[in-house]
GUROFI-890433 format. One line per 10 residues: for each residue z, y, x of C-alpha. Coordinates in Angstrom, 2 decimals. Example, Ala and Ser with C-alpha at 12.3 -4.5 7.8 and 13.67 -1.06 7.14 Angstrom:
// residues 2
7.80/-4.50/12.30 | 7.14/-1.06/13.67
This chain:
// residues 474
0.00/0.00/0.00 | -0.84/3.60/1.28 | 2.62/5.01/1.14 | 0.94/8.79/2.40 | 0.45/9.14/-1.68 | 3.49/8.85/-2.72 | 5.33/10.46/0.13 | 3.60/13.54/-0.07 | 3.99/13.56/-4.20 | 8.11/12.84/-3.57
7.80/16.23/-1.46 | 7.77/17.72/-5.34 | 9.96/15.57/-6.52 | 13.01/16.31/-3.74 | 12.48/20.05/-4.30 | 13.39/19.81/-7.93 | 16.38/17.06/-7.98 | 17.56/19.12/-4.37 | 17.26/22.75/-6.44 | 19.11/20.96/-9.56
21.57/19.72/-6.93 | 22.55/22.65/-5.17 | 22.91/25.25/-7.90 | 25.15/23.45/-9.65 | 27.95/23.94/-6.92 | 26.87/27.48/-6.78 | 27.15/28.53/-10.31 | 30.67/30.44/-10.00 | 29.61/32.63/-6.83 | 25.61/33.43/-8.57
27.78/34.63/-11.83 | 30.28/36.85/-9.84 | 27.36/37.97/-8.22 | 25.74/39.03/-10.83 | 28.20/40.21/-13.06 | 28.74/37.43/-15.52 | 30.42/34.18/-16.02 | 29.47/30.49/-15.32 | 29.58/30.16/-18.61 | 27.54/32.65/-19.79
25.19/31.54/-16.69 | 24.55/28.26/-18.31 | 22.09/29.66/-20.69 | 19.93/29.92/-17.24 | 20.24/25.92/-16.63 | 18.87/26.14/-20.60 | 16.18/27.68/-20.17 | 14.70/25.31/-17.68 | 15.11/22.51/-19.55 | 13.58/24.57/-22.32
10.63/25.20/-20.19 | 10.20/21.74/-19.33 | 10.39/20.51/-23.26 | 7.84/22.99/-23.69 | 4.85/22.72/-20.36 | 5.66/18.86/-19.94 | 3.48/17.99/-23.36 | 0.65/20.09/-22.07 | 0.50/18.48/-18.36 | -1.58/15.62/-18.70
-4.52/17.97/-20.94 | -4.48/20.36/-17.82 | -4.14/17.82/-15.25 | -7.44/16.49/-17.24 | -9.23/19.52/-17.26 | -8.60/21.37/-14.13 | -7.98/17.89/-11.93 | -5.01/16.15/-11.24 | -4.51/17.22/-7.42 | -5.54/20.49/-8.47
-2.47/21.09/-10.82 | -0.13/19.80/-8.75 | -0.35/21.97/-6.13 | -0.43/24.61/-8.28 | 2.68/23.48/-10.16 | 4.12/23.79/-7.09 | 3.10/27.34/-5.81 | 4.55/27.84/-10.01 | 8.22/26.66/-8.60 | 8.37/28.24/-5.34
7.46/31.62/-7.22 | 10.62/30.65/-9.96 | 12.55/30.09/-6.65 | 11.67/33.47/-5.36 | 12.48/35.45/-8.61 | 15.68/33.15/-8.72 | 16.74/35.16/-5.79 | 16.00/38.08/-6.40 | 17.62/38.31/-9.62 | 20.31/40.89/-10.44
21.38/40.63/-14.06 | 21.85/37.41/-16.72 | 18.70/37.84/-17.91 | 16.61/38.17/-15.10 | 18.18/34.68/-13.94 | 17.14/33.25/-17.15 | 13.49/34.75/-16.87 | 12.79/33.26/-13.19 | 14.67/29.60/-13.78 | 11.96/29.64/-17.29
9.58/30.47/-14.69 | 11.16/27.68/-12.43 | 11.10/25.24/-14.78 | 7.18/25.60/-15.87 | 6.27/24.43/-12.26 | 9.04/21.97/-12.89 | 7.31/20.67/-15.79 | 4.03/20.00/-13.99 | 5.24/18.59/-10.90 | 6.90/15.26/-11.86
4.41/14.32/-14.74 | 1.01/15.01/-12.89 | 2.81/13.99/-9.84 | 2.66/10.47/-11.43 | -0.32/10.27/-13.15 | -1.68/11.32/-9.12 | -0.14/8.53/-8.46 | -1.17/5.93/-11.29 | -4.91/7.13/-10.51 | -4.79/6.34/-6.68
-2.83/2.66/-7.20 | -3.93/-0.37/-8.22 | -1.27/-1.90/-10.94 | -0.11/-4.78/-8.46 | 1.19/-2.38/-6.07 | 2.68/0.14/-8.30 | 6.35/-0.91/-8.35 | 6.33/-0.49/-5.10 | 4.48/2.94/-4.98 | 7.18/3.80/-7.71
9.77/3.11/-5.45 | 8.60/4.87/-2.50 | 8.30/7.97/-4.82 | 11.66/8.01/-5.75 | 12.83/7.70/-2.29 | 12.44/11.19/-1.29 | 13.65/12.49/-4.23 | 17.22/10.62/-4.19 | 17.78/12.20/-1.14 | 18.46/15.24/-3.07
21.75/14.05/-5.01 | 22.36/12.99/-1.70 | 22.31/15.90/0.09 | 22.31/18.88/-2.61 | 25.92/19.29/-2.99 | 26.72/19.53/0.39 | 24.00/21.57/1.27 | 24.80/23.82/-1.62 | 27.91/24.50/-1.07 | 27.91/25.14/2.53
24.76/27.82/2.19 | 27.25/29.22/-0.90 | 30.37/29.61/1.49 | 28.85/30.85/4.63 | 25.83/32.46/3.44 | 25.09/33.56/0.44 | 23.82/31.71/-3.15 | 20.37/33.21/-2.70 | 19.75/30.84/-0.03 | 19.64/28.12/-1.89
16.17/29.08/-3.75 | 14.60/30.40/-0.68 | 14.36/27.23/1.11 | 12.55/25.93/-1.64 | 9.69/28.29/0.12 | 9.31/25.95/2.89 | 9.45/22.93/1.63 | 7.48/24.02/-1.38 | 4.82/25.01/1.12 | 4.55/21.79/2.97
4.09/20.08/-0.09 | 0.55/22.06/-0.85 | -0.70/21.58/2.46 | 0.01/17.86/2.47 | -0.97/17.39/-0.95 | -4.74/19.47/0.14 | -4.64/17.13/3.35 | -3.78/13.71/2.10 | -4.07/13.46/-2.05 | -7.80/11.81/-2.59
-9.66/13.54/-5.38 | -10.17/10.63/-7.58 | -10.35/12.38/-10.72 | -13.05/13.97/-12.63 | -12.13/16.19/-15.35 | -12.85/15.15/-18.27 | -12.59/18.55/-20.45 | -11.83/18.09/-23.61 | -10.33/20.98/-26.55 | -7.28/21.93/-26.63
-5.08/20.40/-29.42 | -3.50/24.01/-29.90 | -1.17/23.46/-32.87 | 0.23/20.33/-31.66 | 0.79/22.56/-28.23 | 2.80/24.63/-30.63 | 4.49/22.02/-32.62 | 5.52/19.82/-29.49 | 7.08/22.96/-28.20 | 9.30/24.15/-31.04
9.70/20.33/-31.43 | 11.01/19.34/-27.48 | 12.75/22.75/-27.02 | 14.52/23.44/-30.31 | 16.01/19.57/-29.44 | 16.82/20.32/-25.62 | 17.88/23.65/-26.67 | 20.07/22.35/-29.76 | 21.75/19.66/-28.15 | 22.70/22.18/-24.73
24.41/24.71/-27.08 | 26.10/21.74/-29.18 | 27.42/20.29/-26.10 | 28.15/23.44/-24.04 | 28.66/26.21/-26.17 | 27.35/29.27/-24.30 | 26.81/30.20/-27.82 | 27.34/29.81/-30.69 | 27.54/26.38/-32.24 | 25.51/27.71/-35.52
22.92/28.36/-33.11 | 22.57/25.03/-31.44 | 22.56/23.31/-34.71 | 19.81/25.73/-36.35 | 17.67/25.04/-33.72 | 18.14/21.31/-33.18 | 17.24/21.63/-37.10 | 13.83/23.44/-35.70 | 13.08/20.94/-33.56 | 13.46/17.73/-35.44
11.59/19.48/-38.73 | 8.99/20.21/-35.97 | 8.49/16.54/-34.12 | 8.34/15.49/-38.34 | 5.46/17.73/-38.59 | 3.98/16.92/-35.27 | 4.24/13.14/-36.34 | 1.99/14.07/-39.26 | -0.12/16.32/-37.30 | -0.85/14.00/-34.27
-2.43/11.58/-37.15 | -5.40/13.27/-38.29 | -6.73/14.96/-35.24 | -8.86/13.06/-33.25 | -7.36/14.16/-30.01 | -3.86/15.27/-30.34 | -1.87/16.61/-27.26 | 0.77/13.63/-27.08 | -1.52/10.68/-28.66 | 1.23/8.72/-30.23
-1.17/5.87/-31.04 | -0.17/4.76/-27.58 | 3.20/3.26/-29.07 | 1.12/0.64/-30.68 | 1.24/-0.80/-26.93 | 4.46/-3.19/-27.29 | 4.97/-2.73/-24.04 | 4.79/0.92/-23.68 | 6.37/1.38/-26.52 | 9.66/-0.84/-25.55
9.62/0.75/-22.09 | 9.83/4.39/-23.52 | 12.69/3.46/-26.26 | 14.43/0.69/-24.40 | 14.25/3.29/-21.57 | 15.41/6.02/-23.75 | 18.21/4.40/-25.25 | 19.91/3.31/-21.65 | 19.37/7.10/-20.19 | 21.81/8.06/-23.26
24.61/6.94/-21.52 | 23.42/7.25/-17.72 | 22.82/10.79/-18.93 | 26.35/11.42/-19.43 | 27.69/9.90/-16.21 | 26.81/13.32/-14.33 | 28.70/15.49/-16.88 | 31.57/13.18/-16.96 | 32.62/11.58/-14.05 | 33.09/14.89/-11.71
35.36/16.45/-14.89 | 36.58/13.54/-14.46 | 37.68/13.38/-11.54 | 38.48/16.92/-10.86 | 40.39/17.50/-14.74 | 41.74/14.06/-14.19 | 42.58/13.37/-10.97 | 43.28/16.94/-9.77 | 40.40/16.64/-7.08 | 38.22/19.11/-5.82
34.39/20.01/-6.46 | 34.00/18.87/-2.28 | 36.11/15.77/-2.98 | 34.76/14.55/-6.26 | 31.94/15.34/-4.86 | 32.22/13.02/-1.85 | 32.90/10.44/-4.31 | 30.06/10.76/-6.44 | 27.14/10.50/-4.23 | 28.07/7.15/-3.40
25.96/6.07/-6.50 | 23.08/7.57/-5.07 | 23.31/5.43/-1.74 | 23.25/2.17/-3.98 | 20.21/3.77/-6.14 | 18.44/4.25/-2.39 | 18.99/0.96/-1.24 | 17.71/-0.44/-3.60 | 14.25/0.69/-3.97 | 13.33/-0.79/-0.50
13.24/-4.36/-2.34 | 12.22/-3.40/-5.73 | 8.76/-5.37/-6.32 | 10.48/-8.05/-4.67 | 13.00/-8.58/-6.68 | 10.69/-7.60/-9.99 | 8.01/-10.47/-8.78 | 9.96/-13.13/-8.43 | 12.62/-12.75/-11.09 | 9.86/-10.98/-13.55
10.37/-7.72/-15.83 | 11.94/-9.29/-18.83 | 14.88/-11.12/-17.18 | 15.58/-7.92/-15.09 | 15.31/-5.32/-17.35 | 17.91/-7.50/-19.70 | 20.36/-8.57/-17.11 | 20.11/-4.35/-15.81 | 20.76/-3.04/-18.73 | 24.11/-5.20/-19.53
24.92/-5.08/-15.88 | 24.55/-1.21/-15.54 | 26.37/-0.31/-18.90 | 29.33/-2.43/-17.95 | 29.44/-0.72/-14.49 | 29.43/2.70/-17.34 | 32.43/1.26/-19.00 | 34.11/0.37/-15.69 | 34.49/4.01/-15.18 | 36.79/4.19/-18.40
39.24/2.24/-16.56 | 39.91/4.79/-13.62 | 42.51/6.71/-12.62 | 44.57/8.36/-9.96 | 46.28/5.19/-8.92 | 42.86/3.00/-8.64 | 42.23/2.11/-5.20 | 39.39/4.27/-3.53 | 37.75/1.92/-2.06 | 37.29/-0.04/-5.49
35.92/3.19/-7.21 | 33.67/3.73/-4.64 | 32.59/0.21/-4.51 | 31.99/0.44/-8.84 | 29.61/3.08/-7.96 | 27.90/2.04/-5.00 | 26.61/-1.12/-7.30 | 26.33/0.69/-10.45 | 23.63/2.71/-8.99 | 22.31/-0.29/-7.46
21.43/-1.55/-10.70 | 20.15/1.63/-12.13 | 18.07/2.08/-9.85 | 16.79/-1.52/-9.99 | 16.45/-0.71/-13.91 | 14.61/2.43/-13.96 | 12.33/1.62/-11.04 | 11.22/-1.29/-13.32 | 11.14/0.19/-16.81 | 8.94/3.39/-15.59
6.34/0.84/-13.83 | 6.91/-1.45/-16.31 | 5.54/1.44/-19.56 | 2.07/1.87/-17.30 | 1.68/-1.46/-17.29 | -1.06/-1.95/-19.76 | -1.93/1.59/-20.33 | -5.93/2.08/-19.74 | -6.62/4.38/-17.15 | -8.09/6.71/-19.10
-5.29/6.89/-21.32 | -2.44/7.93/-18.48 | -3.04/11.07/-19.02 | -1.32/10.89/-22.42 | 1.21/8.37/-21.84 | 2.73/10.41/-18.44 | 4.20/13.03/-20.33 | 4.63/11.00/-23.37 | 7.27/9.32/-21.13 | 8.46/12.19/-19.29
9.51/13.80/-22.87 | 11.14/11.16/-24.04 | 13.28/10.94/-20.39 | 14.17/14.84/-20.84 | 15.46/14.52/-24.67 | 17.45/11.21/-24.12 | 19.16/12.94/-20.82 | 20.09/16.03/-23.13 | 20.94/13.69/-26.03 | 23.66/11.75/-23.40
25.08/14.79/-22.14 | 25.49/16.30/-25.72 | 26.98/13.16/-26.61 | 29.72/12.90/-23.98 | 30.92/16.67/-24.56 | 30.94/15.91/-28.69 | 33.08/12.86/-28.24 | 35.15/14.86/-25.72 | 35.78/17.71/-27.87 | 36.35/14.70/-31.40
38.77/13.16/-28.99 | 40.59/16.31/-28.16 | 41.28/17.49/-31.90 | 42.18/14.27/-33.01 | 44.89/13.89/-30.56 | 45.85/17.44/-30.78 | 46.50/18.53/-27.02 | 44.53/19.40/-24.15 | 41.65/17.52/-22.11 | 43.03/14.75/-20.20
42.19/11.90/-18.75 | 42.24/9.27/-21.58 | 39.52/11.48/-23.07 | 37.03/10.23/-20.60 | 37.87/6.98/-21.04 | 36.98/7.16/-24.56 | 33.64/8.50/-23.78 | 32.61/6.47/-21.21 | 33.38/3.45/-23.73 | 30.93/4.45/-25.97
28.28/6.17/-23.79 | 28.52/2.59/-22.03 | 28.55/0.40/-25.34 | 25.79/2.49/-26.26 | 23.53/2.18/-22.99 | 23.99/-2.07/-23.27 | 22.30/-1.41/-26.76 | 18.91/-1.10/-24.90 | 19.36/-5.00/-24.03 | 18.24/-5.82/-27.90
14.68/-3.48/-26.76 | 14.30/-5.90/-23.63 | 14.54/-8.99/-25.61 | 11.69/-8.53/-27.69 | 9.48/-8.65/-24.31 | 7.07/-11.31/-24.06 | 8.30/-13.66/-20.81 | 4.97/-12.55/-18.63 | 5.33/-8.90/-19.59 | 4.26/-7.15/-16.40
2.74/-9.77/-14.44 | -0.52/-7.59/-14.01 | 1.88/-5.36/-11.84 | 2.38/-7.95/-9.18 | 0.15/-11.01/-9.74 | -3.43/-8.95/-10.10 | -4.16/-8.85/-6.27 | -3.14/-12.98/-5.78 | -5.58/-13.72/-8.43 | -8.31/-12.04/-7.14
-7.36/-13.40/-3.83 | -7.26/-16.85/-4.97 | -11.18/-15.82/-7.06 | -12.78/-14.95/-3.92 | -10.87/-17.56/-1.36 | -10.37/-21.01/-3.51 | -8.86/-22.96/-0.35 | -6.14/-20.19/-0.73 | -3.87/-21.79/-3.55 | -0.45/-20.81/-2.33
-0.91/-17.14/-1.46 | 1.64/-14.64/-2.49 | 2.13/-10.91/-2.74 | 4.86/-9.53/0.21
């Protein structure tokens, strides 16, 4: 496999989950700064997911019509710009403009980063190619913290967006050097109002659930607009059946597969959604640690969820998709529910050992499931089903974290006091119970589901050299 591909694409990839990283230990010094509060400030971490709800439907029509290389680079000139105007901002509002700004690059990076890389694979070597994508990227939970809170102490906050300039650089001049121009594009008109009605319909639900779950306003507000948005997917639902070519073609979910991978997928992000919003309160509220120390604790899952990619389509070719996606899901949601069962007198080492393997399996799970949805999706058709997928990631991640902070709050009037640690507990219970629902999606896979993704090049192989009976993929 040509791992240049996706290298250079993970270049986009670690900018965002390294940018997400860092400003969110940087949030209290940006709103002195500026002359607000963190939780005012929050409306700014809003409005890029809002951005993304509303520029991720549209990627795979422009990565279509302008080229797929083409947009990506140009998605990423988009961010560094957001990063720029990040930095330079002086008031609330201002902020908010330049992370909306932020987040339409955002929005165009990850999805047309992997139909880039869909185009340029062949399906047998695509788990793999999936993993060495998400390589790069990891490195930012890794490393963002840290990193952000160092440049926040002994520099100053606006550091943190301008080295986005570099890097974001060196990913255009890699992606002009090294992404092959594979793809024609195919122009084709511009589904307009289902532009419009995916938008109100992805960002009045993004948008809805933030407020619900952390009220930087009102709650009325959240709810009105979470209102919006589902009346809005309704009528995009109705829409996206009698045009010919809607923006987000939902006959796609007539795939089993694809459409198992998306909710199955879906339905386990719920709760792994949560587990950043969670566990640091939890540790900090509930242990009396830190941010540096909880912190140093936390990133521990990301070293399991980077060891394991180097043996993914291994592990997926000889144990098969079905089996693994089934055994992750329970696995992983019982490593959720382990976390319920901390507290300040658990031994270290077995908390950090609980989340060294839980991300181990999640990153065993999701390396599978997003190779797994592609799996017998036509190449023309990518185009739709990339964002398709990448919609459905953002809404269940917002869905999880809105869940954890309702059942938070419920668990906090019913018992009358303030925030402690049996809270968490409670929420990781459910967020947990809920994740291990996805196991009932994973059952109704057909045993071979997948095989194209590892078995395609031994068969052809096997056509062209018949004395070659017992070769295997490495």
């Amino acid at each position: 496999m040509n791992r240049i591909i996706p290298l250079v694409l993970a270049v986009a990839l670690f900018m965002e989950q390294m940018d997400s990283n860092v400003i969110s230990t940087s949030l209290a010094a940006i709103a002195r700064d500026i002359g607000t509060s963190p939780i005012a400030l929050k409306l700014a971490l809003t409005s890029y997911l809002v951005s993304l709800a509303v520029f991720i439907p549209v990627s795979g029509w422009m990565a279509d019509r302008y080229g797929a290389r083409n947009v990506f680079r140009a998605a990423i000139a988009v961010f560094v710009i957001g990063s720029v105007t990040c930095a330079a901002s002086n008031s609330l509002m201002s902020f908010v403009v330049a992370r909306f700004l932020q987040g339409a690059g955002g929005a165009m990076m990850t999805p047309v980063g992997r139909l880039v890389l869909l185009r340029s694979t062949p399906r047998n070597q695509l788990v793999n190619a999936m993993a060495w994508l998400a390589i790069p990227s990891m490195v930012g939970p890794l490393v963002g913290p840290p990193v952000g809170g160092f440049i926040t102490t002994y520099f100053s906050w606006h550091w943190i967006f301008l080295i986005n300039v570099p890097i974001g650089l060196a990913g255009i001049w890699f992606a002009t050097r090294y992404l092959p121009v594979l793809d024609v594009p195919m122009p084709r008109k511009l589904d307009v109002t289902g532009f419009i009605l995916s938008g109100l319909a992805m960002s009045g639900v993004v948008f809805g659930l933030s407020v619900v779950s952390l009220p930087a306003l009102p709650p009325a507000v959240g709810i009105i607009t979470l209102g919006i948005g589902v009346l809005s997917t309704i009528l995009y639902i109705q829409h996206a059946k009698r045009v010919e070519n809607p923006l987000l073609d939902l006959s796609l979910f007539k795939n089993d597969v694809f459409r198992i991978s998306v909710a199955g997928g879906s339905l386990f992000r719920l709760g792994i959604g949560a587990i950043p919003f969670l566990l640091p309160l939890m540790l900090q509220l509930g242990f009396g640690l830190d941010p540096f120390q909880s912190g140093m604790i936390t990133f521990v899952s990301a070293i399991g969820a980077l060891l394991m990619k180097f043996g993914a389509s291994r592990i997926f070719a000889r144990f098969g998709f079905r089996r693994l996606l089934m055994f992750g899901s329970l696995a992983s949601a019982c490593f959720i529910i382990l976390n319920g069962f901390f507290t300040p007198q658990t031994p270290m080492m077995f908390i950090l050992a609980a989340l060294l393997f839980g991300g181990f399996l999640r990153s065993m799970f999701f390396t599978g499931v997003n190779a797994l949805g592609f799996a017998e999706i036509p190449d023309d058709k990518t185009s739709q089903a990339t964002p398709i997928s990448a919609v459905a990631q953002q809404v269940s991640i917002a869905m999880g974290v809105a869940l954890a902070g309702v059942i938070l709050e419920l668990s906090t009037i019913i018992r009358g006091s303030a925030l402690q640690i049996e809270d968490f507990h409670i929420a990781f219970f459910v967020v947990g119970g809920i994740s291990a629902l996805a196991f009932f999606s994973f059952v109704k896979l057909k045993p071979e589901a997948g095989q194209e993704l590892y078995e395609k090049k031994t068969r052809a192989e096997t056509a062209e050299n018949p004395l070659n009976t017992g070769c295997r993929e490495n």
